[in-house]
Every structure is written in structure tokens, then in C-alpha cells.
C-alpha positions, 0 to 999 in steps of 0.5 A: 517514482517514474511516471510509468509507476504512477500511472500503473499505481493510479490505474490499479487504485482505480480497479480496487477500489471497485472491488466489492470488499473495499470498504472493508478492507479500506484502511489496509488497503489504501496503506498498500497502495501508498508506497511513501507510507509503506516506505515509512513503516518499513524504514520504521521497524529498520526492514525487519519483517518480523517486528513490521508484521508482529511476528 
């Protein structure tokens, strides 16, 4: 990821997790902002968005 990624992802971290529901939605969001992971569960249901969703 170029440096310009991780500062917009780090700055966008920072906003969110300001957010007045955070605690309650930690968990999806905290996977959101992680792109390794979400490149992880992609590769993992093979880009399929229907199995990745449980469609």
C-alpha cells in the first residue's frame, strides 16, 4: 500500500472510530478498515461476492 493510502486510511481510522456507534459496530468495522483482512476473505470465498455475503 503507497504512503498516501496509509495516511487516508489512518486519518479515516481516526474519524470513525470517533463515531457515536463504534462500539457497536467494532468488529465490522475494524475488518473494514483492515484491507489485508478483507483481501484475506475475498481470496477466501475466490471474489464470489454471493458466498463472501451468504447470499
Amino acid at each position: 500500500m503507497s504512503k498516501l493510502n496509509t495516511l487516508l486510511l489512518k486519518q479515516i481510522s481516526t474519524k470513525v472510530k470517533k463515531f457515536e456507534l463504534y462500539d457497536q459496530h467494532k468488529k465490522e468495522i475494524d475488518f473494514i478498515l483492515s484491507p489485508k483482512e478483507v483481501l484475506k476473505e475475498k481470496e477466501a470465498h475466490k471474489y464470489n461476492i454471493i458466498k463472501g455475503w451468504n447470499l
